[in-house]
C-alpha positions as CSV (number, residue, x, y, z in Angstrom):
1,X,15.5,25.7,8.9
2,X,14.8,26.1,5.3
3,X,16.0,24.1,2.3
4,X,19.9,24.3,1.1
5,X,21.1,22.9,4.5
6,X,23.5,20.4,5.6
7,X,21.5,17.7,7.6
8,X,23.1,14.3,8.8
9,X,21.3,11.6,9.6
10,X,22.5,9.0,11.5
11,X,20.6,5.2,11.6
12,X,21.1,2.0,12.6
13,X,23.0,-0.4,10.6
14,X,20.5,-2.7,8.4
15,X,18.3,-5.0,10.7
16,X,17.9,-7.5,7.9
17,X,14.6,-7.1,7.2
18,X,11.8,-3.9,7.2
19,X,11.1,-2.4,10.3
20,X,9.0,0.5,10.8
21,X,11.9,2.7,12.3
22,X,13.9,2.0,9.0
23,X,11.4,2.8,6.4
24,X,10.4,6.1,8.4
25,X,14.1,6.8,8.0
26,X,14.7,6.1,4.5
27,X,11.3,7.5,3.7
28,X,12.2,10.6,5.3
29,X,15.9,11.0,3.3
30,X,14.4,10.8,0.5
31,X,11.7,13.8,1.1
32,X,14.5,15.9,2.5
33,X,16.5,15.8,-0.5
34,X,13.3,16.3,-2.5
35,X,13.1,20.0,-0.6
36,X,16.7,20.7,-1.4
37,X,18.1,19.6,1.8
38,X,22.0,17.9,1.0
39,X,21.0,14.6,3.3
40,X,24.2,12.4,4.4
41,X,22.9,9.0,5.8
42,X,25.5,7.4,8.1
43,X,24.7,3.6,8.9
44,X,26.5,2.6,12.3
45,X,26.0,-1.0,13.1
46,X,26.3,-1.9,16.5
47,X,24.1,-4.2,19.3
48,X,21.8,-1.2,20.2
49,X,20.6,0.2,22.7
50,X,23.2,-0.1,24.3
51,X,26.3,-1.1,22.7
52,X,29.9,-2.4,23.0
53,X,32.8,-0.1,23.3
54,X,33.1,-1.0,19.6
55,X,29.7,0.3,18.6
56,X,29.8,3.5,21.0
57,X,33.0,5.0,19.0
58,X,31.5,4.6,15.7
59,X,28.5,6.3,17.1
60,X,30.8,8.7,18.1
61,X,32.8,9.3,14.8
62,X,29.1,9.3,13.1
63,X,27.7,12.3,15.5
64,X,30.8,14.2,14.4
65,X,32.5,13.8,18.2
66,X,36.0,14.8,18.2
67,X,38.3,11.9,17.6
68,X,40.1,13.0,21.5
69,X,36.6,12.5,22.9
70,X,36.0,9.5,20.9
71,X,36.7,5.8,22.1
72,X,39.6,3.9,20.7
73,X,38.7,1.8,17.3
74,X,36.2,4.7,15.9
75,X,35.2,4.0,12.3
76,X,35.2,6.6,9.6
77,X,32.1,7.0,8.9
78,X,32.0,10.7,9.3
79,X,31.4,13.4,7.0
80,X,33.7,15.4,5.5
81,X,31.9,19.2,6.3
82,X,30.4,19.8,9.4
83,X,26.4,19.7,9.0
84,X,24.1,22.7,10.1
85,X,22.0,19.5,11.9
86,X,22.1,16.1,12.7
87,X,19.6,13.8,13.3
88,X,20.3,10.6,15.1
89,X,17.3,7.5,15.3
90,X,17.0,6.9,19.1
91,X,17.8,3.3,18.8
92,X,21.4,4.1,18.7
93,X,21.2,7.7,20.8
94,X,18.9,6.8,23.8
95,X,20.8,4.6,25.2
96,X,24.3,6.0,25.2
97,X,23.9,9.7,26.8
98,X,28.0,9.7,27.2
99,X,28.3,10.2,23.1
100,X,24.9,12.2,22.8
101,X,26.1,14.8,25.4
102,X,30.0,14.7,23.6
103,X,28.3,15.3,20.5
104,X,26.6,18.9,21.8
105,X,29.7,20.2,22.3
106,X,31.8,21.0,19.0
107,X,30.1,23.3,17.1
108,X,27.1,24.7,16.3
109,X,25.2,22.1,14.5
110,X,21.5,21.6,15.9
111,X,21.3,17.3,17.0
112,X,17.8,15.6,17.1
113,X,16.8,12.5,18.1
114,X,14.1,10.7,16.1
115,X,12.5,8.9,18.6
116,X,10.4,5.8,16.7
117,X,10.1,3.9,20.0
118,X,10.9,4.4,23.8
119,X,13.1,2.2,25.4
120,X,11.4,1.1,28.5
121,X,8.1,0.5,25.6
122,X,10.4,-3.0,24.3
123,X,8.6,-5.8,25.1
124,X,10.8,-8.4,27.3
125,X,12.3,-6.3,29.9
126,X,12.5,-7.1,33.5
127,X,11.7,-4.4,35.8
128,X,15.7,-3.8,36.7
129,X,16.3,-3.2,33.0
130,X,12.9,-1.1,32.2
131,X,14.6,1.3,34.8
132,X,18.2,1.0,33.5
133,X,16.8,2.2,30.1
134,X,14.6,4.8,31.5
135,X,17.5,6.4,33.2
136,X,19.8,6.1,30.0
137,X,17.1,7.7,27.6
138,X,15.9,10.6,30.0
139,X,19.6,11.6,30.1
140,X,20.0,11.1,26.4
141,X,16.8,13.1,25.9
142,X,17.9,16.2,28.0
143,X,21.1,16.9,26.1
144,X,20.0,17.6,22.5
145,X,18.4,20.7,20.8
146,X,15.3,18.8,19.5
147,X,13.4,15.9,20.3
148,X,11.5,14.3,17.2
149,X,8.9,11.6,17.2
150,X,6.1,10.4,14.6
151,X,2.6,10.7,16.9
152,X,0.9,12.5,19.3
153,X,0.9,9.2,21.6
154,X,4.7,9.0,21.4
155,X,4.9,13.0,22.7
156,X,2.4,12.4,25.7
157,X,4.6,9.0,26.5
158,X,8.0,11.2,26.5
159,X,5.8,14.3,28.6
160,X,4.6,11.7,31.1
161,X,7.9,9.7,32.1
162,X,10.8,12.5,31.5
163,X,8.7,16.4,30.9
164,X,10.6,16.0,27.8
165,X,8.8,18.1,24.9
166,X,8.6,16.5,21.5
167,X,7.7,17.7,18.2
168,X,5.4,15.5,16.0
169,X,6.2,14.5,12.4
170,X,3.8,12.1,11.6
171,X,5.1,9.5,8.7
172,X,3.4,10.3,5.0
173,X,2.3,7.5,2.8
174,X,3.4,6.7,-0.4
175,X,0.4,7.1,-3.2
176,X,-0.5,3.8,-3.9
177,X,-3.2,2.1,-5.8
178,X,-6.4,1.3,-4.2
179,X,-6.8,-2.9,-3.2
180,X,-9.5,-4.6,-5.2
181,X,-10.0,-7.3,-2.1
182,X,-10.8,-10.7,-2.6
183,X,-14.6,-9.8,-2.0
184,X,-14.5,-8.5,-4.9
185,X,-13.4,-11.4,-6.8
186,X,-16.4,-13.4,-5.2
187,X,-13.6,-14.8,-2.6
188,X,-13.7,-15.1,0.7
189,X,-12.3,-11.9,2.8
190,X,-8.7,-11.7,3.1
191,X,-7.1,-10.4,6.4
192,X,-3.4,-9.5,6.2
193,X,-1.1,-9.1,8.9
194,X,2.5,-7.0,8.2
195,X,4.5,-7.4,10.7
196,X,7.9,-9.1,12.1
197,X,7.3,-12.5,13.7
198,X,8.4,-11.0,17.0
199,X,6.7,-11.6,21.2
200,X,5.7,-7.6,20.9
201,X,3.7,-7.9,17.3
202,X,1.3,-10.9,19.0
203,X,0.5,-12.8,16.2
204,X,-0.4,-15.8,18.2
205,X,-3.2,-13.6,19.5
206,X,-4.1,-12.9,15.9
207,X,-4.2,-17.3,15.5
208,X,-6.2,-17.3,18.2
209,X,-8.8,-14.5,17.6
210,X,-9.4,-16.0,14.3
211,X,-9.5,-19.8,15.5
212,X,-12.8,-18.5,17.6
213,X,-14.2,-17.4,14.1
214,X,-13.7,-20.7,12.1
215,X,-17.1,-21.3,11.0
216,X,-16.8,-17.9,9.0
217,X,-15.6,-17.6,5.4
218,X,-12.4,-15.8,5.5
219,X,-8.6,-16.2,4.6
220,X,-5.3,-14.5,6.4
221,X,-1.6,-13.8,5.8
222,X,0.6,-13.4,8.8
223,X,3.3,-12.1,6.6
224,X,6.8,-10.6,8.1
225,X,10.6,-11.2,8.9
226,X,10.7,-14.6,10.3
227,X,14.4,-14.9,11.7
228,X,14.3,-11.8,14.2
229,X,13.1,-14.9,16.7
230,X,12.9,-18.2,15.0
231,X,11.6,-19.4,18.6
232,X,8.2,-17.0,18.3
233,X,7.8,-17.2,14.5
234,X,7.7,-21.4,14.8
235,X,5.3,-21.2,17.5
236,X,3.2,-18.8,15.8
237,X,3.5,-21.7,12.6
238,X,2.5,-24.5,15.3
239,X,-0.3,-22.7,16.3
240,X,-1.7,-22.3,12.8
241,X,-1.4,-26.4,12.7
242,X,-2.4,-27.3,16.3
243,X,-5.9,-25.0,15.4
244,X,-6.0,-26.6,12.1
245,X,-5.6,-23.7,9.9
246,X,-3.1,-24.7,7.7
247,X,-5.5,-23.8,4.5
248,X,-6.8,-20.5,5.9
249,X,-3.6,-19.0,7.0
250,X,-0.2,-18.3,5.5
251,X,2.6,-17.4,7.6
252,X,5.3,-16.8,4.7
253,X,7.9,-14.7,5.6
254,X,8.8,-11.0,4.8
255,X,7.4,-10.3,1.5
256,X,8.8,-7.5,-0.9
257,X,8.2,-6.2,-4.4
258,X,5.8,-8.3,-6.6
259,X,4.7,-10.3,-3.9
260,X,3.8,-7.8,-1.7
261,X,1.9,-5.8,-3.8
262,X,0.0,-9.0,-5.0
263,X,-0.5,-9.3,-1.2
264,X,-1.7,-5.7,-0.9
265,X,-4.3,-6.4,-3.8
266,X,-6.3,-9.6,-2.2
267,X,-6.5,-7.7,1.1
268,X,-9.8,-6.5,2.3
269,X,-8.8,-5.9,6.7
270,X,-5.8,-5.4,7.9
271,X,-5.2,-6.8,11.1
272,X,-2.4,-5.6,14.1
273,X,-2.4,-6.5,17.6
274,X,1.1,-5.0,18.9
275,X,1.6,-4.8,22.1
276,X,3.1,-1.5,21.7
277,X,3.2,0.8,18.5
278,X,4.3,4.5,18.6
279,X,2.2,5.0,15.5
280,X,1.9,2.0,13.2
281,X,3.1,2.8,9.5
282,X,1.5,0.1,7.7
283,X,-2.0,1.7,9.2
284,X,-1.6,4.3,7.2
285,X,-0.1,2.0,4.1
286,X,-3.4,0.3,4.8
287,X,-5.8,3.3,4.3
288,X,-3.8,4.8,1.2
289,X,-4.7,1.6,-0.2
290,X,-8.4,1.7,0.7
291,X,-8.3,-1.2,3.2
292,X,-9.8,-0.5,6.9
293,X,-8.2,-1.9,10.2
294,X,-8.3,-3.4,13.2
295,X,-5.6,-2.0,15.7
296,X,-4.7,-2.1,19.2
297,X,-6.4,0.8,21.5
298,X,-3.9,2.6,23.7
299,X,-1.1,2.4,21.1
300,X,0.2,5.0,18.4
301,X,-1.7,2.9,16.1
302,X,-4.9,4.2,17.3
303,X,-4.0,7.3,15.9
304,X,-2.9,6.4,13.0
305,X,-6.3,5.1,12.1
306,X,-8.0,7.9,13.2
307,X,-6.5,9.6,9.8
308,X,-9.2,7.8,8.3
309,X,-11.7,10.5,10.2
310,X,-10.5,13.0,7.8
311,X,-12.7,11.6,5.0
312,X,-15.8,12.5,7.3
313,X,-17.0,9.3,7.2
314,X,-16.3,7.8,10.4
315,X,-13.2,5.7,11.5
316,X,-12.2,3.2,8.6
317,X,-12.1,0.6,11.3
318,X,-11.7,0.2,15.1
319,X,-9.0,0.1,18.1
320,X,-9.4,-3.0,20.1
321,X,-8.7,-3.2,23.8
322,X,-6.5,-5.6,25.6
323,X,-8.0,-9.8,25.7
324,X,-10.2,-10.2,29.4
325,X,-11.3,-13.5,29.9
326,X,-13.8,-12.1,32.7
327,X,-15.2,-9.5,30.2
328,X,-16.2,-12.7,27.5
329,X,-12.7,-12.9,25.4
330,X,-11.1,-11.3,23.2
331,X,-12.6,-8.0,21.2
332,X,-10.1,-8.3,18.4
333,X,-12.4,-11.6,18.1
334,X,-15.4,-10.4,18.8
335,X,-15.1,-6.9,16.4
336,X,-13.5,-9.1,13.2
337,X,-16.2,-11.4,13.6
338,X,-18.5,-8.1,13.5
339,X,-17.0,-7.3,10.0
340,X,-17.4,-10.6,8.6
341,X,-20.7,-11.2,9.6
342,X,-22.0,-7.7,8.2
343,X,-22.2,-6.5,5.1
344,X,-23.0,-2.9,6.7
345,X,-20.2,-2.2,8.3
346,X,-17.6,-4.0,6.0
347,X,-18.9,-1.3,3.3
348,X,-18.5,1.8,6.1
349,X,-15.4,0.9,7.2
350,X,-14.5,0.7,3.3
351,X,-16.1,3.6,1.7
352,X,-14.5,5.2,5.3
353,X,-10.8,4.3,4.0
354,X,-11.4,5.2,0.7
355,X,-12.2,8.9,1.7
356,X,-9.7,9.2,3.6
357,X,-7.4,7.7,1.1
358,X,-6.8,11.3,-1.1
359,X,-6.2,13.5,2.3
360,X,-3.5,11.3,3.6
361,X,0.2,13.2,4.4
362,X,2.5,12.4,2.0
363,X,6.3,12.4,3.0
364,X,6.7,15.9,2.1
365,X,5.0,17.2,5.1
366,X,7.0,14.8,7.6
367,X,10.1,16.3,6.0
368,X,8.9,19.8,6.6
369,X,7.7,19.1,10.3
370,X,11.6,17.5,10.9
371,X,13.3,20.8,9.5
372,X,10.9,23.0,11.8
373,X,12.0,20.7,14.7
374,X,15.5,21.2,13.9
375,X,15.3,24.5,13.2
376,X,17.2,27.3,15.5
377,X,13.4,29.4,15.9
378,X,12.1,26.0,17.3
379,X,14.8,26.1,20.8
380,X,12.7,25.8,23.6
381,X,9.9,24.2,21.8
382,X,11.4,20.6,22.2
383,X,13.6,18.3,24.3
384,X,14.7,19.9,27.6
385,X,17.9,21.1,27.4
């Protein structure tokens, strides 16, 4: 599919704070109309995955699903002219096959579904609703033309539970200027956590990792949405207090603008520990600014460090494995206490990062590898139907 096409994409109604999944999206509108693509971005708000009767109809209306075939109450939130493609985010599409499937059927636009994360992956679920989810997103996944999803890990994942065969379109990064540090500054080093104050992002494992490393000089921001799960983000709070690290850690909320950037600038490490990422966009935020990471192993955000191998100076960081009391604690402890201590390998993971930094995608490409999935030549290529 080339440029001066119709493309529809359909997303989730705001979350209320910046996920991810949502900047991918937005991110990815944007480059698309830079190619020449006429984008149309119909929001559907709804209790996804799975919805209400309420929710599925707009869904509906939104893929472009005859109003006969659609549910009573459907809102307009269709386009006018039928698109050559649409692309739905699998947060509202995997788990309601019924409208993906009715969707197929009008005409002959191409649908995609943009997987950012797979179902049964949500932290939480009991077993019973792991397999409810599994069976809704495998038949969701075998209807449409193309199955999109932003990492290698997230295609192996899909090939392993369902055969399904996805196309990559890894996320770009937005040129940004490169993060003095606090070192720097002659401060102490300043490790930042982005993330939502949610179970799945484990900042209490964070607390704790850096509790073990008190009689070190350092700093830290915990910064993210804090309302997702006022529940987690108070214990995560307590914690702080109960360790006594009320002056070496901030836990402030979602920051934006100004007061991210400022945030961005004093960072020298950036810190995740997700139970489950399918690639882990603020990785690569974090190397186009120059600053190295510490990420969980066996999640997309492994791979999204290993961008940094580009610069041919090693990894601009390291993947941690899972905390095992019987193997001595916990390596996202044992590997930031590693960096602190040495000024070796704080300046290779650094000079690592900042030759990566100028080889980094931008959004252009993740725009180009989305029209190549949607595209007619790519049938067969992706999904399974």
């Amino acid at each position: 599919m080339g440029p001066a096409v119709d493309l529809r994409l359909v997303v989730p109604g705001s979350l209320g704070y910046s996920s991810g999944g949502n900047v991918y999206n937005a991110m990815l509108a944007g480059a698309l109309a830079g190619l020449g693509v006429r984008v149309e971005t119909v929001e559907v708000p709804g209790a996804w995955p799975v919805g209400s009767t309420e929710d599925r109809a707009s869904l509906a209306a939104a893929l472009g699903v005859p109003s006969a075939t659609a549910h009573d109450g459907a809102s307009p939130a269709r386009a006018t002219a039928s698109p050559d493609a649409v692309l739905v985010d699998g947060l509202l599409a995997l788990g309601e096959p019924e409208e993906v499937r009715a969707a197929t059927a009008p005409g002959p636009a191409r649908l995609g579904i943009l997987v950012h994360m797979s179902l049964p992956d949500a932290p939480g679920l009991t077993p019973e609703g792991r397999r409810r989810l599994a069976g809704l997103e495998r038949a969701s996944l075998a209807a449409v033309d193309a199955v999109i999803v932003p990492s290698s890990f997230a295609a192996r994942r899909l090939a392993e539970r369902y055969g399904t065969r996805a196309l990559v379109a890894r996320p770009g990064v937005v040129r940004a200027p490169v993060s003095p540090g606090s070192l720097t500054a002659g401060a102490p080093p300043h490790l930042l956590c982005l993330a939502a104050l949610l179970p799945g992002k484990r900042q209490l494992r964070i607390v704790r990792a850096l509790a073990g490393l008190a009689g070190l000089p350092w700093t830290a921001t915990l910064a993210g949405h804090d309302a997702a799960d006022p529940d987690y983000a108070r214990a995560v709070r307590e914690e702080v207090r109960r360790l006594g690290l009320e002056g070496r850690i901030e836990v402030p909320g979602e920051l934006r603008g100004a007061e991210l950037d400022q945030e961005w600038a004093r960072a020298d490490l950036t810190l995740l520990a997700s139970e489950s990422e399918t690639f882990g966009l603020v990785v690569a935020e974090s190397l186009a600014r120059g600053v190295p990471a510490v990420v969980p192993a066996g999640t997309g955000a492994a791979e999204a460090l290993a961008l940094s191998l580009e610069g041919g100076l090693g990894a601009a960081g390291t993947a941690v494995r899972e905390e095992d009391p019987a193997a001595g604690g916990d390596p996202l402890c044992s590997e930031t206490g590693q960096w602190l201590a040495s000024a070796e390998v704080r300046a290779r993971w650094r000079a690592a990062a900042l030759a990566a930094r100028p080889l980094l995608p931008g959004w252009d490409a993740t725009a180009r590898a989305v029209l190549g999935a949607l595209s007619p030549a790519s049938a067969g290529s992706s999904g399974t139907r």
